[in-house]
C-alpha positions in Angstrom: -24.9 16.7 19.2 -23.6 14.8 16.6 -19.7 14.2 15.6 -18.5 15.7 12.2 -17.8 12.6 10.2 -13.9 12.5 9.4 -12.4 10.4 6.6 -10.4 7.5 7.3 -6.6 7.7 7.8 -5.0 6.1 4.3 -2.8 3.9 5.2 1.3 3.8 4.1 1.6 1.7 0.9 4.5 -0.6 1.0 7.0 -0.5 -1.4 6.1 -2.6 -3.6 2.7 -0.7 -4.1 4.4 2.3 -4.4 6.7 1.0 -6.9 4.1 -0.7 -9.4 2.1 2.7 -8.7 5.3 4.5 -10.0 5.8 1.9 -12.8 2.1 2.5 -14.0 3.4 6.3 -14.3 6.2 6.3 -16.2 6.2 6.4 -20.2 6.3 3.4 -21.9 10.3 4.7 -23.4 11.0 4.8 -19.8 10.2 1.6 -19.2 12.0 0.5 -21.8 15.4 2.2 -20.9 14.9 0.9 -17.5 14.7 -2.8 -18.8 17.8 -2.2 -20.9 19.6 -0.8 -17.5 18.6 -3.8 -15.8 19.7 -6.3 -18.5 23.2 -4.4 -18.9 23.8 -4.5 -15.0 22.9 -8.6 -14.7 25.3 -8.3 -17.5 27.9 -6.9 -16.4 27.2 -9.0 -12.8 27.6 -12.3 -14.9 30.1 -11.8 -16.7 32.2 -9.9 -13.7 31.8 -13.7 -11.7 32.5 -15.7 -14.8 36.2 -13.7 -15.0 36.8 -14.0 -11.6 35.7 -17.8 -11.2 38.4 -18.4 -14.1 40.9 -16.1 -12.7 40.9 -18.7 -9.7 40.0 -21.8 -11.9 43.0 -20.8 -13.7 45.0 -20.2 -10.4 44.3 -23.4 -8.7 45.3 -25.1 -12.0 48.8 -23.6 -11.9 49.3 -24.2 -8.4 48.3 -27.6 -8.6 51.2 -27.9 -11.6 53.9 -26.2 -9.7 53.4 -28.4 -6.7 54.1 -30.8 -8.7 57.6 -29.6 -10.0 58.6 -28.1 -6.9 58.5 -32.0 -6.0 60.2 -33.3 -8.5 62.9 -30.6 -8.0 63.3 -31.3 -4.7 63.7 -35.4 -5.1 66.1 -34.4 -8.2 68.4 -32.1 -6.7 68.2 -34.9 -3.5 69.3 -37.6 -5.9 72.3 -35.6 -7.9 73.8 -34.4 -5.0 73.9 -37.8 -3.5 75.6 -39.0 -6.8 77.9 -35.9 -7.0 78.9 -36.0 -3.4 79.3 -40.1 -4.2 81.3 -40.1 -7.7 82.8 -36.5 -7.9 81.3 -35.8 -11.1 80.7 -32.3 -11.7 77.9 -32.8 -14.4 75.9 -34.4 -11.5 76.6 -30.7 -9.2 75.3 -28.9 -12.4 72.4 -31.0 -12.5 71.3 -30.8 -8.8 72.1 -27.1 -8.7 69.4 -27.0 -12.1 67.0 -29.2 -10.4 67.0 -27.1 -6.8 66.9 -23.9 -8.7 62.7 -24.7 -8.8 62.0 -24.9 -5.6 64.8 -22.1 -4.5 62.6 -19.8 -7.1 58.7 -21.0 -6.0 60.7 -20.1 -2.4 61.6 -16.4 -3.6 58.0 -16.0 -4.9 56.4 -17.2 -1.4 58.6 -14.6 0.6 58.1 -12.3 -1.8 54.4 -12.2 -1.6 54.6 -12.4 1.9 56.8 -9.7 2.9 55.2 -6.5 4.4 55.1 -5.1 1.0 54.8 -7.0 -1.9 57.3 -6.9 -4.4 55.1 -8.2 -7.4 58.2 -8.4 -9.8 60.1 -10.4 -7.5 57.4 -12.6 -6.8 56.7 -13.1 -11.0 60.6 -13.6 -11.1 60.6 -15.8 -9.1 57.3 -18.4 -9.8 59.4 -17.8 -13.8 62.3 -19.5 -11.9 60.3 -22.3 -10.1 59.6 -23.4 -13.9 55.7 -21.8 -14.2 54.5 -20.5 -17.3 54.9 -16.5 -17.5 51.0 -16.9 -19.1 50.0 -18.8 -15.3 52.1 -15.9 -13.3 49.2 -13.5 -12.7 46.8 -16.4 -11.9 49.4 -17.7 -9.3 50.2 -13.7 -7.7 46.3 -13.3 -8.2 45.0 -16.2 -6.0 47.8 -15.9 -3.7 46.7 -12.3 -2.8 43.5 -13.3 -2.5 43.2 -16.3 -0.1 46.5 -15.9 1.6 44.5 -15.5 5.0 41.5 -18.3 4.3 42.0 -21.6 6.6 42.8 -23.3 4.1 45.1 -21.8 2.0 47.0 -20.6 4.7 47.7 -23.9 6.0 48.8 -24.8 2.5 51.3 -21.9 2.2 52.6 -22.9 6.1 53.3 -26.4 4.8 55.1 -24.8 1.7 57.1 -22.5 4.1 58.2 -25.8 5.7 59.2 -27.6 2.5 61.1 -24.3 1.8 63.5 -24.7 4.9 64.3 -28.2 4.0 65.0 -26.4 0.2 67.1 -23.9 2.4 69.6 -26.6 4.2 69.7 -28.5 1.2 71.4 -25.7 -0.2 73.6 -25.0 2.4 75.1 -28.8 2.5 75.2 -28.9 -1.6 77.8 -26.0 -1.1 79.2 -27.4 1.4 79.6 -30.5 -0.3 80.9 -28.7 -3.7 83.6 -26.7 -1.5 85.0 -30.3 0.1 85.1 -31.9 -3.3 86.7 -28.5 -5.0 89.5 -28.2 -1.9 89.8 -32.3 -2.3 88.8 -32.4 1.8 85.5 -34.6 1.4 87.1 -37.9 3.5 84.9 -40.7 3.0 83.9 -40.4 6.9 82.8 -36.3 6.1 81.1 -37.5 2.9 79.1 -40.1 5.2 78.2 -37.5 7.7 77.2 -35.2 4.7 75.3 -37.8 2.9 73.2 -38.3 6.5 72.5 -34.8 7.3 71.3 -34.7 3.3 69.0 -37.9 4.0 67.8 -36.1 7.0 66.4 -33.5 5.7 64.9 -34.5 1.9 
């Protein structure tokens, strides 16, 4: 006997079938809305990566200055004490204790930043004391939040952490040094000993 002819099994359309299928449907208003909704989106996409790209721009600019006077406060203060803990003048102490004030502040900001949580404020308070621009602040908080666990930055921030010890012994022996000269103790054999320990460590 013969086999009741069947009809073929239609195959799945893929999904790009089914959407030009679905396009072909739609009104020609809806069409138009959807182009609209697609143009807004790449927008909004575009201009989301041109803020954040100059959020980091911006960022990389101001860290890139304040390197640049946490160095020069560090070989400042270096130089006044010298001249302070040489000469006994006290407008040289005032002038080292201006100079290391920068890289005491950029220090506050790092352990701010870095401590378990946060303190923002601090952090801004200090990066103001390290002699940034309040305008560069956010940029500087912003990019440190950010990349503060990429390679690279990390090892950056590990070097600064260094630097900042050095910042931190400096300090100690510029007391110490101002505390000799104010109780007239600083014997030309302590003020060599001082002056080593100080070339040690700049």
């Amino acid at each position: 006997s013969l086999r009741p002819m069947t009809a073929p099994e239609a195959k799945p359309s893929s999904p790009s079938a089914r959407l030009r299928a679905w396009l072909r449907r739609i009104s020609i208003a809806a069409k138009l809305s959807l182009i609209v909704l697609v143009l807004v989106g790449v927008s909004a996409a575009v201009l989301a990566i041109a803020v954040f790209s100059f959020d980091i721009g911006n960022g990389v600019r101001a860290y890139v200055g304040g390197e640049g006077l946490y160095s020069k406060g560090q070989k400042d203060a270096v130089y006044y004490l010298t001249r302070y803990a040489q000469y006994r003048y006290l407008p040289d102490y005032d002038k080292y204790r201006e100079a290391i004030s920068v890289p005491l502040g950029d220090r506050k900001a790092r352990t701010a930043l870095q401590a378990p949580h946060p303190d923002l404020n601090l952090a801004a308070a200090g990066f103001i004391e390290g002699g940034n621009s309040p305008a560069d602040v956010p940029h500087l908080i912003s990019l440190f939040r950010r990349f503060h666990k990429i390679s690279y930055f990390a090892e950056a921030i590990e070097l600064w952490r260094q630097a900042d010890e050095l910042v931190g012994e400096m300090s100690i022996l510029g007391a110490e040094i101002h505390s000799n000269i104010e109780a007239g103790s600083l014997t030309p054999e302590r003020e060599a000993l001082l002056l080593a320990r100080l070339e040690e460590i700049k």
